[in-house]
PDB file with SEQRES, HELIX, SHEET and CRYST1 records, atoms N, CA, C and O in Angstrom:
SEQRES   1 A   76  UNK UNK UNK UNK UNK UNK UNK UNK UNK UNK UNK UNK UNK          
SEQRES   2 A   76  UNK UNK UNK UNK UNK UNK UNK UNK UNK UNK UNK UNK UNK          
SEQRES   3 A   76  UNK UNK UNK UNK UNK UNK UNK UNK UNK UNK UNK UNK UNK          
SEQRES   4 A   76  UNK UNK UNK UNK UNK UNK UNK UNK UNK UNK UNK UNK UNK          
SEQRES   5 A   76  UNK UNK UNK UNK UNK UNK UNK UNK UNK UNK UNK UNK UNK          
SEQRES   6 A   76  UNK UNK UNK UNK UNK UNK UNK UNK UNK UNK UNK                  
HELIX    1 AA1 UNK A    4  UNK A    7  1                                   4    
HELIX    2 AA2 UNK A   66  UNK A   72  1                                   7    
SHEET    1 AA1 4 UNK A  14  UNK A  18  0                                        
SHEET    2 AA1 4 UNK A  21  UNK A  24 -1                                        
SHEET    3 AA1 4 UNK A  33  UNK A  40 -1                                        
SHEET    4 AA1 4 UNK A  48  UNK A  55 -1                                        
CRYST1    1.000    1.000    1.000  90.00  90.00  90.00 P 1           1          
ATOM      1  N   UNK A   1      41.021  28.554 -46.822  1.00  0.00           N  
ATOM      2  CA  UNK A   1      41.628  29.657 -47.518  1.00  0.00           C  
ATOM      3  C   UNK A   1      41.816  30.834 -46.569  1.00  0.00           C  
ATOM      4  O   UNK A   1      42.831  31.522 -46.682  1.00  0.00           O  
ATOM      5  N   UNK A   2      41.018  31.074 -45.759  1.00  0.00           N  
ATOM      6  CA  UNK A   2      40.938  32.306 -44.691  1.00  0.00           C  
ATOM      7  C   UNK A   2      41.890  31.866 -43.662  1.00  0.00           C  
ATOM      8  O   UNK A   2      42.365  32.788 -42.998  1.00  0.00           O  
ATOM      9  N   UNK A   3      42.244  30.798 -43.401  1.00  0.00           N  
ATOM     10  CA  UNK A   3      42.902  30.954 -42.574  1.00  0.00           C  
ATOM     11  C   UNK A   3      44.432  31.126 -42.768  1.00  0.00           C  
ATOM     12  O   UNK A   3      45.245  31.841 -42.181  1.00  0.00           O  
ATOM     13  N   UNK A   4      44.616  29.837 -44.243  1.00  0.00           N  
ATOM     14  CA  UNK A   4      46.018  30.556 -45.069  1.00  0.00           C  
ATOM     15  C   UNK A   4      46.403  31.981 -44.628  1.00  0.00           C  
ATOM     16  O   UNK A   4      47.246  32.360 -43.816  1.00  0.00           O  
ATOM     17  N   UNK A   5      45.410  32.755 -45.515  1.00  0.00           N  
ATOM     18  CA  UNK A   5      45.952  34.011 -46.067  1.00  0.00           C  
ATOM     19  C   UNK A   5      45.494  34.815 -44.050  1.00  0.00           C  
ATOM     20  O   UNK A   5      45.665  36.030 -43.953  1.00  0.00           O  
ATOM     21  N   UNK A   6      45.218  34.404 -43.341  1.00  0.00           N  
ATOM     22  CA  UNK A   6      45.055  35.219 -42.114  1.00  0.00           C  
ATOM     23  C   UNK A   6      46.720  34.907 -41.867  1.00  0.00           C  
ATOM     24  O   UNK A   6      47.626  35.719 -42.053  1.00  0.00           O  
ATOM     25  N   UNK A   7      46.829  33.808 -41.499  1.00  0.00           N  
ATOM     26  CA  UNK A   7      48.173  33.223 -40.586  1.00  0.00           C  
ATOM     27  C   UNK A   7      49.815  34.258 -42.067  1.00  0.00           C  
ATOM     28  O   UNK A   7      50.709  35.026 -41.713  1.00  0.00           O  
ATOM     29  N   UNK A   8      49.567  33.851 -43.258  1.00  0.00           N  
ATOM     30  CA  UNK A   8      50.617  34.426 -44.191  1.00  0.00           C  
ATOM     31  C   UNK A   8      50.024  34.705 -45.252  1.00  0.00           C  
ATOM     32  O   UNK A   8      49.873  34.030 -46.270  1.00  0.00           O  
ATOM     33  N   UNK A   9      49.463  36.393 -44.824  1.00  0.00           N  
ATOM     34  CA  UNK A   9      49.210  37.059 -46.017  1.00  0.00           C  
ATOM     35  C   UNK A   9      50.162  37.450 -47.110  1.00  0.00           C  
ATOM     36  O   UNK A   9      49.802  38.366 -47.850  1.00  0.00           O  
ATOM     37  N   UNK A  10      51.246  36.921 -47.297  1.00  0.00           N  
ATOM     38  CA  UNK A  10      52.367  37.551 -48.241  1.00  0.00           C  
ATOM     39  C   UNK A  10      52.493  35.850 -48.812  1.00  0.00           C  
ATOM     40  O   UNK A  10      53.584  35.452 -49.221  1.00  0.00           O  
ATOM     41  N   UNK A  11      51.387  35.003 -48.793  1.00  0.00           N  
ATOM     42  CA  UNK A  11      51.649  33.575 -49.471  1.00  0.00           C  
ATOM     43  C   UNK A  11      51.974  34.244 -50.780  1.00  0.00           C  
ATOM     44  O   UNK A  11      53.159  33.996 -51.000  1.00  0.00           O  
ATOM     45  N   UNK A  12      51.491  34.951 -51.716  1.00  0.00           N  
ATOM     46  CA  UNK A  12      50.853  34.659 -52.815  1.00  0.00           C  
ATOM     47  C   UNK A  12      51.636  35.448 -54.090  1.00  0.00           C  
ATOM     48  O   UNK A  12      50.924  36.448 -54.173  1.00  0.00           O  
ATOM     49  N   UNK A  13      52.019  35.505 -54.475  1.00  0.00           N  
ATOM     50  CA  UNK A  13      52.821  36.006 -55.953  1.00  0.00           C  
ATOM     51  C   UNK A  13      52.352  37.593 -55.725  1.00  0.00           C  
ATOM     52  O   UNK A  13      51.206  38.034 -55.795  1.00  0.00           O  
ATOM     53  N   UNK A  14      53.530  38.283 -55.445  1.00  0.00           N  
ATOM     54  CA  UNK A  14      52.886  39.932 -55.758  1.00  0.00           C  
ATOM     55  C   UNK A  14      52.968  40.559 -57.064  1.00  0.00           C  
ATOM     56  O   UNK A  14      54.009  40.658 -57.713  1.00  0.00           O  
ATOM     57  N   UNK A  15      51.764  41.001 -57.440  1.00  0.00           N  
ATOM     58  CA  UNK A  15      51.640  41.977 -58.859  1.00  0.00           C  
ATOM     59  C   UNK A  15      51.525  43.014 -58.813  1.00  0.00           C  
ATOM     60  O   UNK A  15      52.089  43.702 -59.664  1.00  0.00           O  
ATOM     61  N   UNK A  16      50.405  43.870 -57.363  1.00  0.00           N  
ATOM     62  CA  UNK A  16      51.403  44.934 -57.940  1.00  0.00           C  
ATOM     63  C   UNK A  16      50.946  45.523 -56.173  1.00  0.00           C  
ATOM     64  O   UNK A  16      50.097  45.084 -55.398  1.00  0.00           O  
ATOM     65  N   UNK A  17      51.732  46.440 -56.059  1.00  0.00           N  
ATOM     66  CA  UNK A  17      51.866  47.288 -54.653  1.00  0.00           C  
ATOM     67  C   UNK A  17      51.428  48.859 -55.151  1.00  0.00           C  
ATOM     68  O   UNK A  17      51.422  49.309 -56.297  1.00  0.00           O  
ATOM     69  N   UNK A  18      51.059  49.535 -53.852  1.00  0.00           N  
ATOM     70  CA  UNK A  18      51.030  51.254 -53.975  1.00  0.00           C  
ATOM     71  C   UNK A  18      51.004  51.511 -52.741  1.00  0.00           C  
ATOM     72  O   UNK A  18      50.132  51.205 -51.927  1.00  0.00           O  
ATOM     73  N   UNK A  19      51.983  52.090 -52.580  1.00  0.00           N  
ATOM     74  CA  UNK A  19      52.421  52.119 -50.801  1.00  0.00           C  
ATOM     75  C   UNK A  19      52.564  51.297 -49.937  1.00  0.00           C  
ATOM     76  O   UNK A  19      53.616  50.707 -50.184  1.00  0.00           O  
ATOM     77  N   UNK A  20      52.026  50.837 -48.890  1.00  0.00           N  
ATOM     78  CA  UNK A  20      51.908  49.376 -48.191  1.00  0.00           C  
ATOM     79  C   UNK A  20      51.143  48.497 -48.916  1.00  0.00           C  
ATOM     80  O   UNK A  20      51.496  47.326 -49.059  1.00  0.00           O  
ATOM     81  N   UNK A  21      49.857  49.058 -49.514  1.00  0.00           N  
ATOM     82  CA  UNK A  21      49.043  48.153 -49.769  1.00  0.00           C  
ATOM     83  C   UNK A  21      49.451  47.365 -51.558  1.00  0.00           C  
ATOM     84  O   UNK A  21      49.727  47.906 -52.629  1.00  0.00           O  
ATOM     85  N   UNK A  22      49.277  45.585 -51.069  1.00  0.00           N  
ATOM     86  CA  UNK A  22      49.816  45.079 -52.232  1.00  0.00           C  
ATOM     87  C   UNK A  22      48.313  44.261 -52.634  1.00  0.00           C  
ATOM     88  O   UNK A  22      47.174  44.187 -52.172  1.00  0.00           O  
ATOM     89  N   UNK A  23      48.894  43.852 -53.500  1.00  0.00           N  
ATOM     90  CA  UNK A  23      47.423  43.008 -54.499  1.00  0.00           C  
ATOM     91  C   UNK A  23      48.663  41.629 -54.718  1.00  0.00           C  
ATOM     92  O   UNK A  23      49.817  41.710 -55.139  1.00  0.00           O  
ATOM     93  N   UNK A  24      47.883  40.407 -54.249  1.00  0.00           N  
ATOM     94  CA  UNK A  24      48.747  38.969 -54.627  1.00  0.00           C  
ATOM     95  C   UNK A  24      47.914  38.558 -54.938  1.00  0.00           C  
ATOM     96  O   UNK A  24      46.776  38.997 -54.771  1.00  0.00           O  
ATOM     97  N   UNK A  25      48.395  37.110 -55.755  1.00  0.00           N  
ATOM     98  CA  UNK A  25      47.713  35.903 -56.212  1.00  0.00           C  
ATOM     99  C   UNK A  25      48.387  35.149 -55.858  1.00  0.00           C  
ATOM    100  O   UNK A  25      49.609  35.249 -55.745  1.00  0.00           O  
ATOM    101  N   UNK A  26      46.979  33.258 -55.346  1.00  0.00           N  
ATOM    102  CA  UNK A  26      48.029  32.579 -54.627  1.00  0.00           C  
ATOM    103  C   UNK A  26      46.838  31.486 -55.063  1.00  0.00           C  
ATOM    104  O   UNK A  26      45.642  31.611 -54.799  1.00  0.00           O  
ATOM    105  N   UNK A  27      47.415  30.462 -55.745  1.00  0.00           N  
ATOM    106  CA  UNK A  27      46.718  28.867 -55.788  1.00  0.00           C  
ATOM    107  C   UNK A  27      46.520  28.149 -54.552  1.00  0.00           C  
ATOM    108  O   UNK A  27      47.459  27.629 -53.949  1.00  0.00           O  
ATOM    109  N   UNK A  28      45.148  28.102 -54.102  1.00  0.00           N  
ATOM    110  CA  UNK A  28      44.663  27.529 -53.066  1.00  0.00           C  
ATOM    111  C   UNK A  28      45.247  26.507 -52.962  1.00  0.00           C  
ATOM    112  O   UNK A  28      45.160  26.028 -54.092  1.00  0.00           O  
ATOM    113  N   UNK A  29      46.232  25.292 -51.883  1.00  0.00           N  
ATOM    114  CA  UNK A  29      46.420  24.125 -52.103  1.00  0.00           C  
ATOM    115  C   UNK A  29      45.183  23.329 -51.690  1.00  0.00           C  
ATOM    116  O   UNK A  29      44.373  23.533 -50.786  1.00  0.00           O  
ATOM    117  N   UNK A  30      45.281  22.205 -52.760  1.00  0.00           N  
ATOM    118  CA  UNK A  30      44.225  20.833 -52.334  1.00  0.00           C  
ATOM    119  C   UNK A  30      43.081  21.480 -52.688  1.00  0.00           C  
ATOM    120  O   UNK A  30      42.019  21.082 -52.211  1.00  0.00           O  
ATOM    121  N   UNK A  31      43.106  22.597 -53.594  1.00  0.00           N  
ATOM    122  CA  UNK A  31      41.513  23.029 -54.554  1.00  0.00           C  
ATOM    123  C   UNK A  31      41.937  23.731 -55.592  1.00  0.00           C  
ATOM    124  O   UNK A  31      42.951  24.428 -55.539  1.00  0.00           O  
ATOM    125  N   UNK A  32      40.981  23.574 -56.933  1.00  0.00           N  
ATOM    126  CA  UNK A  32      41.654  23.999 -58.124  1.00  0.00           C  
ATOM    127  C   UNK A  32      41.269  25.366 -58.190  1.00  0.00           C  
ATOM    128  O   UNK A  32      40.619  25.617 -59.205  1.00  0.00           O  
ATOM    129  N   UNK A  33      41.448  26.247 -57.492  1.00  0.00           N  
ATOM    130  CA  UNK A  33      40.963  27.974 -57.390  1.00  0.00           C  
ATOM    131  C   UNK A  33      42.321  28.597 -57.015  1.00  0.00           C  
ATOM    132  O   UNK A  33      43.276  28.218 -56.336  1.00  0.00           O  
ATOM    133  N   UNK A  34      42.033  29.686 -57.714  1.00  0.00           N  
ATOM    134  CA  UNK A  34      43.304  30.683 -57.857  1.00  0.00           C  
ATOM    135  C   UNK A  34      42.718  32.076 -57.028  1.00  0.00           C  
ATOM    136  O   UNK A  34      41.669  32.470 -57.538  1.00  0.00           O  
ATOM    137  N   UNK A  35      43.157  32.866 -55.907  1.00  0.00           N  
ATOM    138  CA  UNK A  35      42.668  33.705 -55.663  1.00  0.00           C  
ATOM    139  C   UNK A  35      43.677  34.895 -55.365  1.00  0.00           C  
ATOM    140  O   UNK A  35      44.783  34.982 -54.830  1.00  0.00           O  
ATOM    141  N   UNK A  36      42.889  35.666 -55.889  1.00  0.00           N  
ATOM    142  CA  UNK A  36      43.632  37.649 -55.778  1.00  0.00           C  
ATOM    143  C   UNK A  36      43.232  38.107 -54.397  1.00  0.00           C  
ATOM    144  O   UNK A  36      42.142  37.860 -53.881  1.00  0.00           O  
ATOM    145  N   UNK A  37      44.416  38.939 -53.729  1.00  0.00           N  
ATOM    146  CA  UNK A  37      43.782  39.436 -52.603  1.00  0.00           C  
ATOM    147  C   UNK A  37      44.591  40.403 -52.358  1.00  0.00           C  
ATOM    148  O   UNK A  37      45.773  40.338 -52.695  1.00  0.00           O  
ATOM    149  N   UNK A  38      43.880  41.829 -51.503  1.00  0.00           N  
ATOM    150  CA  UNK A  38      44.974  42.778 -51.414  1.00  0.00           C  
ATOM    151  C   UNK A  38      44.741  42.980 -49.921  1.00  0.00           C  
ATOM    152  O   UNK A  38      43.715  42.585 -49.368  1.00  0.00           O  
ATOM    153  N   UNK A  39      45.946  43.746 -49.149  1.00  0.00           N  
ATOM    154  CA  UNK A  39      45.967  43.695 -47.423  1.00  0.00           C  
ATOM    155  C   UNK A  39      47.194  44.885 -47.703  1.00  0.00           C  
ATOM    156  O   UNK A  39      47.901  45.069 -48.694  1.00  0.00           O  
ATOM    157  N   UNK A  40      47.136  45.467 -46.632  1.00  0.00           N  
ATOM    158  CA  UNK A  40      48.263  46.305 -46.258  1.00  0.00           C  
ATOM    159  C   UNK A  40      49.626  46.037 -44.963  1.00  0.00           C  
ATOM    160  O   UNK A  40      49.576  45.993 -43.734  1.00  0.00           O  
ATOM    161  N   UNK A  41      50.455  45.936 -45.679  1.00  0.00           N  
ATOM    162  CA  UNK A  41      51.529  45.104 -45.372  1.00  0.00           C  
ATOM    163  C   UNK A  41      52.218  45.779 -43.795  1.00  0.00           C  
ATOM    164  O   UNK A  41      52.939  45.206 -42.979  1.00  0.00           O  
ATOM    165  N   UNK A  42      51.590  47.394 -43.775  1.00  0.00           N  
ATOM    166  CA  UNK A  42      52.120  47.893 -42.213  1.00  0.00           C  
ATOM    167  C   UNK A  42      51.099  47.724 -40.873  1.00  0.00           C  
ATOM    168  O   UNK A  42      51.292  48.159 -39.737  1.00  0.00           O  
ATOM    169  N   UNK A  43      50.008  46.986 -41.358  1.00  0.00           N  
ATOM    170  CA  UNK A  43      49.248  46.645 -40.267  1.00  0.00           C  
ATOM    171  C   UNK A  43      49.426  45.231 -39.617  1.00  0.00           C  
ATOM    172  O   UNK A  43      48.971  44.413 -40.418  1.00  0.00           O  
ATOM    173  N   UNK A  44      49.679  44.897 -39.018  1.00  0.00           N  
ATOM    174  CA  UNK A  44      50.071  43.538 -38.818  1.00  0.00           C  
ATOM    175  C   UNK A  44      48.709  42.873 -38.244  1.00  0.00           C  
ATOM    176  O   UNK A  44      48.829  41.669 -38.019  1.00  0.00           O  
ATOM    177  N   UNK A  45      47.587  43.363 -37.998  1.00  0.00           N  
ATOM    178  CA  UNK A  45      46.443  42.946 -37.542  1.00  0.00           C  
ATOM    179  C   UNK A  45      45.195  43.295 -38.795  1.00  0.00           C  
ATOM    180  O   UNK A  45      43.992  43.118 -38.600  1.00  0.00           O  
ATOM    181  N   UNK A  46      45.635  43.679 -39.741  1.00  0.00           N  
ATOM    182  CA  UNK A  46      44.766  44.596 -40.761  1.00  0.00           C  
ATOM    183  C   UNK A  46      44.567  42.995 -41.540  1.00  0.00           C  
ATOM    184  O   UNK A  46      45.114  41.894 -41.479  1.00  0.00           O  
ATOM    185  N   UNK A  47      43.561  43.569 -42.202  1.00  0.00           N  
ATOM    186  CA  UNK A  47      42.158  42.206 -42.966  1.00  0.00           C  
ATOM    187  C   UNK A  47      42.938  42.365 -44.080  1.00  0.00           C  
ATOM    188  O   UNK A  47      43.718  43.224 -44.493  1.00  0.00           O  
ATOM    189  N   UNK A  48      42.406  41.023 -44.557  1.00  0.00           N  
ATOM    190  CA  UNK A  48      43.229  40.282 -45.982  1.00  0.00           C  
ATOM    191  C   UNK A  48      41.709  40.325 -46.676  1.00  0.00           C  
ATOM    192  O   UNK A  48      40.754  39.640 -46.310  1.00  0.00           O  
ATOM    193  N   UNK A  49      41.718  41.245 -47.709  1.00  0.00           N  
ATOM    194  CA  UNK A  49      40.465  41.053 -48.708  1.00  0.00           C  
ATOM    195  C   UNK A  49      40.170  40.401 -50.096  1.00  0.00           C  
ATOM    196  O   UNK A  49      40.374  40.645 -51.285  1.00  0.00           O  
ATOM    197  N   UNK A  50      39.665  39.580 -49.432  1.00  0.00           N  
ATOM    198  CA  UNK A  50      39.565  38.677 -51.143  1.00  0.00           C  
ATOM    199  C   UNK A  50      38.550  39.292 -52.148  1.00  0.00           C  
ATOM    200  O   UNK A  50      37.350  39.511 -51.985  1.00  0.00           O  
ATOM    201  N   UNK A  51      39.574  39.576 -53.544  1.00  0.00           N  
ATOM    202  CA  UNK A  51      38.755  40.393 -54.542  1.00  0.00           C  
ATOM    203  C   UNK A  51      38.376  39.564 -55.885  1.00  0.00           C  
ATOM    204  O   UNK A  51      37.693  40.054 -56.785  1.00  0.00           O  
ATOM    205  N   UNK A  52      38.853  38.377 -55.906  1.00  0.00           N  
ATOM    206  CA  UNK A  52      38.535  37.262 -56.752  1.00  0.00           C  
ATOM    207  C   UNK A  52      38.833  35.990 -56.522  1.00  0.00           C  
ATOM    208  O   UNK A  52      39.684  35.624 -55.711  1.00  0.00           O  
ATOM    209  N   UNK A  53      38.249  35.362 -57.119  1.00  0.00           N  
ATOM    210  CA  UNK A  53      38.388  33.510 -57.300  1.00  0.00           C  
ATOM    211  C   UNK A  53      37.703  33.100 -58.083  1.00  0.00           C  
ATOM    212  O   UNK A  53      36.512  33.355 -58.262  1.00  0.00           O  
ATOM    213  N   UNK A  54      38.576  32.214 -58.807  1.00  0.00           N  
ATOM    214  CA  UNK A  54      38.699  31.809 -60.471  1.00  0.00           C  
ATOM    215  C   UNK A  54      39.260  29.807 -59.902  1.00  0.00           C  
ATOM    216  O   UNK A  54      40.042  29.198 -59.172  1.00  0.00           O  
ATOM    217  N   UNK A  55      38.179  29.606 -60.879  1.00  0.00           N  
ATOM    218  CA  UNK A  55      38.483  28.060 -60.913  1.00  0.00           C  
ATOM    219  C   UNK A  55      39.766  28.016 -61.560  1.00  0.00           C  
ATOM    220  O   UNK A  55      39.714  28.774 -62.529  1.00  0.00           O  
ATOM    221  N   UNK A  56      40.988  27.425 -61.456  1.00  0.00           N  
ATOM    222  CA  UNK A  56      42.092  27.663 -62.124  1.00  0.00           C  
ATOM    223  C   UNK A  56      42.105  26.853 -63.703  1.00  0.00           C  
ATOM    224  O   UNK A  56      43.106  26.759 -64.413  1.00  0.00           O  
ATOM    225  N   UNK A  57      40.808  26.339 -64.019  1.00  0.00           N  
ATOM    226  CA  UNK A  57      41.019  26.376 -65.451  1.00  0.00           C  
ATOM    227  C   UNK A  57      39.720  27.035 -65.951  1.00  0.00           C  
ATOM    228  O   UNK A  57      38.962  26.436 -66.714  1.00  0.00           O  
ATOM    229  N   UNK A  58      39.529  28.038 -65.592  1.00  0.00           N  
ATOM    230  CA  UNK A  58      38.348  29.135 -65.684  1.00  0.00           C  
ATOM    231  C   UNK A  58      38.987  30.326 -66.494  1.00  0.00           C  
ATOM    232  O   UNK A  58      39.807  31.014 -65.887  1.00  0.00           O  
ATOM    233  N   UNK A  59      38.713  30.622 -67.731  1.00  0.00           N  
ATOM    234  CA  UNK A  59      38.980  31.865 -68.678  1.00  0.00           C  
ATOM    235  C   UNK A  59      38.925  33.273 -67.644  1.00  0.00           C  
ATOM    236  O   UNK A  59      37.970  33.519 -66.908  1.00  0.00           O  
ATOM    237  N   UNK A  60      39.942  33.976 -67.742  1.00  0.00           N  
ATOM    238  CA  UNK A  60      39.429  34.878 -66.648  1.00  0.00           C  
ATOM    239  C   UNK A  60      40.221  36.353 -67.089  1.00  0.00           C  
ATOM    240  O   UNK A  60      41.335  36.189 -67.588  1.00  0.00           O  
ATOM    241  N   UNK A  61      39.741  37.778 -66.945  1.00  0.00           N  
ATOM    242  CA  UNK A  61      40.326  38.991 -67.797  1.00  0.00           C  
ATOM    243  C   UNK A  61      41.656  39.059 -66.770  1.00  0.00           C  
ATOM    244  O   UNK A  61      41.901  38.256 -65.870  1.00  0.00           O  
ATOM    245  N   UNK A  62      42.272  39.975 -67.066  1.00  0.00           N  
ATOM    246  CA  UNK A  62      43.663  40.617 -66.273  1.00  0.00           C  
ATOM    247  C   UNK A  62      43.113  41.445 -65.313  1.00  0.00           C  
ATOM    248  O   UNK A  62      42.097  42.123 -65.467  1.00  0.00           O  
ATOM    249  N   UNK A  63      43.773  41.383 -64.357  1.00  0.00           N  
ATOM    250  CA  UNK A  63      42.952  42.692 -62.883  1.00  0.00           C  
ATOM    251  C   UNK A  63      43.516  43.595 -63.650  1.00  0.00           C  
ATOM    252  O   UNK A  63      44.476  43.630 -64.420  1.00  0.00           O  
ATOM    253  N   UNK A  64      42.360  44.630 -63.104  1.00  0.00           N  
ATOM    254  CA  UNK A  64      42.967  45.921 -63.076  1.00  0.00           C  
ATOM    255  C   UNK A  64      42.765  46.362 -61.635  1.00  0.00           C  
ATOM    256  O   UNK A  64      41.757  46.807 -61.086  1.00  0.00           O  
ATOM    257  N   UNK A  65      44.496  46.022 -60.968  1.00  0.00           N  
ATOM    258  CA  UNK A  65      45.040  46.579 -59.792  1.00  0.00           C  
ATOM    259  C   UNK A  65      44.168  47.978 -59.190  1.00  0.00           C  
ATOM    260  O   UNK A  65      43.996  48.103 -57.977  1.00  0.00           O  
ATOM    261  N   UNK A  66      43.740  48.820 -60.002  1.00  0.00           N  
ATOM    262  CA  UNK A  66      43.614  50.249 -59.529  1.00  0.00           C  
ATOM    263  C   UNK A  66      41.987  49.535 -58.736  1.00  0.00           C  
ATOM    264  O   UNK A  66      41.566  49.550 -57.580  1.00  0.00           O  
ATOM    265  N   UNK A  67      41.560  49.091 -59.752  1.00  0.00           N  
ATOM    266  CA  UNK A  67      40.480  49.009 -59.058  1.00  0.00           C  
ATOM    267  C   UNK A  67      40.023  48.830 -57.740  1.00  0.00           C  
ATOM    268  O   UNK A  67      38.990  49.242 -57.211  1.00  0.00           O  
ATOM    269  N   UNK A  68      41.316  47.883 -57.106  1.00  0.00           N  
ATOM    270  CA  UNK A  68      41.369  47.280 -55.349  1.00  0.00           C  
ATOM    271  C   UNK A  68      42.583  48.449 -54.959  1.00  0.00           C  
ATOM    272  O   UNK A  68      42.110  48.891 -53.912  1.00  0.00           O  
ATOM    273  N   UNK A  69      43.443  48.956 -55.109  1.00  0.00           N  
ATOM    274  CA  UNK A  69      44.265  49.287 -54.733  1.00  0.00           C  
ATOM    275  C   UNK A  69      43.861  50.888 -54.243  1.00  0.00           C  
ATOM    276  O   UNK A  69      44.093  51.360 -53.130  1.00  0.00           O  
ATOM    277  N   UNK A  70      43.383  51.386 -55.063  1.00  0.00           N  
ATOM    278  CA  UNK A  70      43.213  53.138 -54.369  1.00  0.00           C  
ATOM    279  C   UNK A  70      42.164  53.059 -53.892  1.00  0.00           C  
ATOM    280  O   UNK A  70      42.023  54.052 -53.178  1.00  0.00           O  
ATOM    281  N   UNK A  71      41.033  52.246 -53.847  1.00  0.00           N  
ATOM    282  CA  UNK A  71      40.353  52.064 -52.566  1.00  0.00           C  
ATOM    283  C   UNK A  71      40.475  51.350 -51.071  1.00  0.00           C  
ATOM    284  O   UNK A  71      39.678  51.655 -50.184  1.00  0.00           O  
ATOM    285  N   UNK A  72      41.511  50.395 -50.860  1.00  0.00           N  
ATOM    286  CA  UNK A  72      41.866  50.070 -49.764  1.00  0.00           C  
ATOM    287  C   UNK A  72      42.991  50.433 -49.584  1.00  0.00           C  
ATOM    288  O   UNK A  72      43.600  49.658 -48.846  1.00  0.00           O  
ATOM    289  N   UNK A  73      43.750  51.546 -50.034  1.00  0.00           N  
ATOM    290  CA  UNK A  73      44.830  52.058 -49.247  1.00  0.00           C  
ATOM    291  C   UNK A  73      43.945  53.652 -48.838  1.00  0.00           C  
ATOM    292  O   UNK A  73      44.535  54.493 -48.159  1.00  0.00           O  
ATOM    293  N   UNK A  74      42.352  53.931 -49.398  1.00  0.00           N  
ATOM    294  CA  UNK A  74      42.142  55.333 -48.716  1.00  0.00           C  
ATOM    295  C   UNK A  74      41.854  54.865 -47.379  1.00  0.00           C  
ATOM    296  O   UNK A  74      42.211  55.626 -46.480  1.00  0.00           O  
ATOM    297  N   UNK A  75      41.381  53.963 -47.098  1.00  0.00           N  
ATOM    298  CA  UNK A  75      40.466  53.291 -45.861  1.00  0.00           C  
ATOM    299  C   UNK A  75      41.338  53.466 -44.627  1.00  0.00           C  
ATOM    300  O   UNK A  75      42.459  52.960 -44.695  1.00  0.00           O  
ATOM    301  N   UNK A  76      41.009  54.088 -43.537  1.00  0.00           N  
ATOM    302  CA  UNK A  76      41.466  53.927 -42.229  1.00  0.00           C  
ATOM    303  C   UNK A  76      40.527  52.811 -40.934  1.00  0.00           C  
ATOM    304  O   UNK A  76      40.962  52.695 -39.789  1.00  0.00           O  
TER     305      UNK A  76                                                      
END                                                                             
C-alpha cells in the first residue's frame, strides 16, 4: 500500500481538497481494504498520510474531511 500511494499519490477517488491539500480514497488492489489518505499535491516529495482503513465490507461513518484537512495543510 505504501508504496502505491508513494510512487501515485493521486491513485485514489478525490473527495474533497482545500488548497493543495486533498483527502482521496482508493481500494487497495489484491486486499479487501479501502483506504483514505490526504498529501499535498504542490510538494512533489511531501508524505502521503494514511488517516483510515476499513475492511471494504466493514460498516464505516462518513469522514469528516475537516478533521485531516486544516491540520495538514497548517504543517510546514
Amino acid at each position: 500500500m505504501t508504496e502505491l500511494l508513494d510512487r501515485y499519490p493521486a491513485a485514489g477517488a478525490l473527495l474533497e481538497r482545500q488548497g493543495a491539500t486533498v483527502l482521496r480514497r482508493v481500494i487497495l488492489p489484491s486486499t479487501p481494504y479501502v483506504a483514505w489518505y490526504v498529501y499535498d499535491e504542490e510538494r512533489a516529495d511531501g508524505e502521503v498520510i494514511l488517516v483510515r482503513l476499513f475492511h471494504a465490507q466493514q460498516r464505516r461513518p462518513a469522514p469528516d474531511p475537516s478533521r485531516w484537512l486544516s491540520r495538514t495543510g497548517d504543517q510546514d
